[in-house]
N, C-alpha and C positions, 0 to 999 in steps of 0.2 A: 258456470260452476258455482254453486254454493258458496258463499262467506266464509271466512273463519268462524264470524260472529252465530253467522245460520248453524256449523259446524255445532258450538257449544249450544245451543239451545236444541240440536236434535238427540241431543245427550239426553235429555228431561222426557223424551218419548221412549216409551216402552218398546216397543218395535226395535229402535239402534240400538237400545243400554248395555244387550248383551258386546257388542262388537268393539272390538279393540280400534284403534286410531286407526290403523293402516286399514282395517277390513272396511271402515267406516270412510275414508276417503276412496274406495275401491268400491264402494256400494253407491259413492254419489256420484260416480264416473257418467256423467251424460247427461245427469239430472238438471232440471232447468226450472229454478220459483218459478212463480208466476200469481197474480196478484188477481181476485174477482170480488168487485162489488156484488151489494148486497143486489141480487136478482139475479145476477149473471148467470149465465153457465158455463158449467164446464165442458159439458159433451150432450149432445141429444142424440134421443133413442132412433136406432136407424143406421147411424154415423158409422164412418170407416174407423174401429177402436187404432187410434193412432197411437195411445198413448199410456201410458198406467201412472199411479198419481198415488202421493203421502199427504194427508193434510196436515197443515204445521198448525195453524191457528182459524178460529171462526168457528162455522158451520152450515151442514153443505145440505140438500134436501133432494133425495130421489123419488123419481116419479116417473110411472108407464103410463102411456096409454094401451087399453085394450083394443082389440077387434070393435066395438059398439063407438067406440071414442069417447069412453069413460075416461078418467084420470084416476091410480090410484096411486097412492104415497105407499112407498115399498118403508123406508127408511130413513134416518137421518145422521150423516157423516159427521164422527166427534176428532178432535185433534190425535191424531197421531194413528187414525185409521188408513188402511189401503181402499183404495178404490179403483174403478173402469180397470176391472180386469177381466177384460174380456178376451185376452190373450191366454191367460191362465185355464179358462173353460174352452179353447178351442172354441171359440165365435169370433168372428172378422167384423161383426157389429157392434156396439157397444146397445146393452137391450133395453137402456133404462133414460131418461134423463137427468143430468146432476146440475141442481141451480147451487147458488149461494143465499143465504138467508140472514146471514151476517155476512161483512167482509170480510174474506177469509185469505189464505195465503195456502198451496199447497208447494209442493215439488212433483215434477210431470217429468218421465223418462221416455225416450221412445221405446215403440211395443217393439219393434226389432232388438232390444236389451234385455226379456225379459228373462230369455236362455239363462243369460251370463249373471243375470240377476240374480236368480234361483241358483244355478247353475254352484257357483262363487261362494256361495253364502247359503251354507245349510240352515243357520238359524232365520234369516228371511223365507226362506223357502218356508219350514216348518209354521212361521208365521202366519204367510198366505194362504195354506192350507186350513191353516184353524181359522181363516178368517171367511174362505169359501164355504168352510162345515160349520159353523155359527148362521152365516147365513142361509143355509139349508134348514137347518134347524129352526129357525124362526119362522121361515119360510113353510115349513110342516105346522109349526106349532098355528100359524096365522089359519090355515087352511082349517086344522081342528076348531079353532074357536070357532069361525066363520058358519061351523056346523054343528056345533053342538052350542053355544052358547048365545045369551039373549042378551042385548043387544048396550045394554045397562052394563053386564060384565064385562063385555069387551071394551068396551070404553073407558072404562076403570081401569082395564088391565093393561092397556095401554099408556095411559096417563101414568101409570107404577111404571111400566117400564122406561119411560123416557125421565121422569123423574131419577128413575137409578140409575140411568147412563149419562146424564147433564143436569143431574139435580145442582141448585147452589143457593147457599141459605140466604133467607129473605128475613125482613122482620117480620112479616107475617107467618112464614114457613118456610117450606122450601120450594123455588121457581124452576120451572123448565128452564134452561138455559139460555135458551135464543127465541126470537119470533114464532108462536106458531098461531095459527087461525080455528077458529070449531070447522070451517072447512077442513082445515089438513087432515085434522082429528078426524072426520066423518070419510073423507078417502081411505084414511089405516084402519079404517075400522067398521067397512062396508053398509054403512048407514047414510044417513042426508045429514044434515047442514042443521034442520029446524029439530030432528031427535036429538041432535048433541047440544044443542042450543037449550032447549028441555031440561035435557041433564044437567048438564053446566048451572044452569039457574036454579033447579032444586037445591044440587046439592052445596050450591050457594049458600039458598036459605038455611040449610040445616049446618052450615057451617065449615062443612067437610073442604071445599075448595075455594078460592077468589077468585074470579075472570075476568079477562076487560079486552081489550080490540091486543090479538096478538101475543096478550098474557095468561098462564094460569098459574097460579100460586097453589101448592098442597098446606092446606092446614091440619087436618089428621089424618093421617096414614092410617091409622086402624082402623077407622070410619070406612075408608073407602076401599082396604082390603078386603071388610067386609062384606062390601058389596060385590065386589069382583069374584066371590068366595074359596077365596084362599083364605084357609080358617088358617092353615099355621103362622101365616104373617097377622092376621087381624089377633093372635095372642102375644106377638112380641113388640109390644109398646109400652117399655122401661119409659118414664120420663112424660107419660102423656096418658094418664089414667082418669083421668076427668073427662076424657073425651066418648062419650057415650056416641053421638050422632055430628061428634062438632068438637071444639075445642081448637085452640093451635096450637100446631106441632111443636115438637120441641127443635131447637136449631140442630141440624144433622150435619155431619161431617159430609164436603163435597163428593159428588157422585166418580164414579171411575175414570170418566170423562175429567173432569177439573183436577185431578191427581195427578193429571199428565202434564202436558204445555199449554198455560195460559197468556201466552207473553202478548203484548199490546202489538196491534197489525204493525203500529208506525215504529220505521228503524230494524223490525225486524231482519230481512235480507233487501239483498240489492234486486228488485224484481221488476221484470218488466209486465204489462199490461198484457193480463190473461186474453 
């Protein structure tokens, strides 16, 4: 069972805030930390879905393999998101694989709870379900670019999105939040290794982003809105008007992700080894 200590800090996740004390000790009824270095995982694709999962802190990175034995990066899990609900879709498989990418800390319920889960707690239930149609959604929208858009956009539009979900201001700009590679980038974004490499480097030169092993720093946002061609964002940059093809950003208030729970791994709950 969860801490006191784990208790107040699931307070800071948007997912519990709504739920009063009693419904909040009645939601954690089973639940069990559990603790993943940075690589781990948590469940691979194929797997008996034993389990469904809250991430408290870190961040988590899913990945399928196709029929070819490609790898494609589907996502990436930010603190206080639900995950492996593969009970929720009626699947006995869990369809994806989920590593760690930081060390991160979740809570894992057995899937035999998920009833009493939902069940109990209409505000969780309505949660999961907007969190199954978000990713539907993204899941459409991924599909459309993949067809209609060149190759330069989606990669831009990408690097926007993960910046707005785990952005966190940098001095140079603002940073993806955790680890990622021009591999990851080129799995989410159905391209190779050597195009995102390309990109990355121009738009290096021109200013628009910083890269290095693992890192990418946004320096203008409207730069590379523009690229992406999403004209209505490449016109909303208060504070960074100098930036023609380059320029650095202005410091931006933390992304959706870092508004939640940020709290340091060590100390948080009593967990045992994932």
């Amino acid at each position: 069972m969860p801490s006191p200590l784990c208790h107040a800090l699931l307070r800071n996740l948007e997912l519990f805030r709504p739920l009063s004390d009693a419904q909040l000790k009645s939601a954690l009824r089973g639940a069990q930390p559990c603790r993943l270095v940075a690589g781990a995982t948590a469940y691979r694709q194929g797997a008996v879905a034993s389990h469904f999962f809250v991430l408290l802190s870190g961040s988590l990175k899913v990945a399928q393999l196709t029929a070819d034995g490609e790898q494609v990066v589907v996502r990436y899990v930010n603190p206080g998101d639900m995950f492996g609900l593969a009970r929720a879709m009626r699947q006995s498989r869990y369809p994806a694989t989920v590593q760690a990418v930081l060390e991160s800390v979740c809570l894992a319920w057995p899937d035999a709870l998920w009833e009493r889960f939902v069940g109990n707690h209409p505000q969780l239930s309505a949660m999961a379900l907007q969190t199954m149609g978000q990713r539907l959604q993204d899941a459409h929208l991924r599909i459309q670019e993949l067809s209609t858009d060149e190759v330069e956009q989606r990669v831009a539009r990408t690097i926007l999105r993960l910046i707005e979900s785990s952005g966190q201001p940098t001095a140079g700009g603002i940073g993806i939040g955790f680890p990622i590679t021009r591999q990851d980038i080129a799995e989410m974004t159905g391209t190779t290794l050597h195009t995102v490499s390309r990109l990355l480097s121009d738009w290096r030169q021109r200013g628009i982003v910083d890269s290095s092993r693992k890192r990418i720093v946004l320096r203008s946002p409207a730069a590379l809105a523009r690229v992406s061609g999403d004209a209505q964002a490449a016109q909303d940059c208060s504070g960074c008007a100098s930036c023609i093809d380059g320029g650095p950003a202005r410091m931006a208030q933390p992304g959706p992700a870092q508004s939640r729970l940020q709290a340091p791994v060590s100390g948080l709950c009593e967990t045992p080894s994932a």
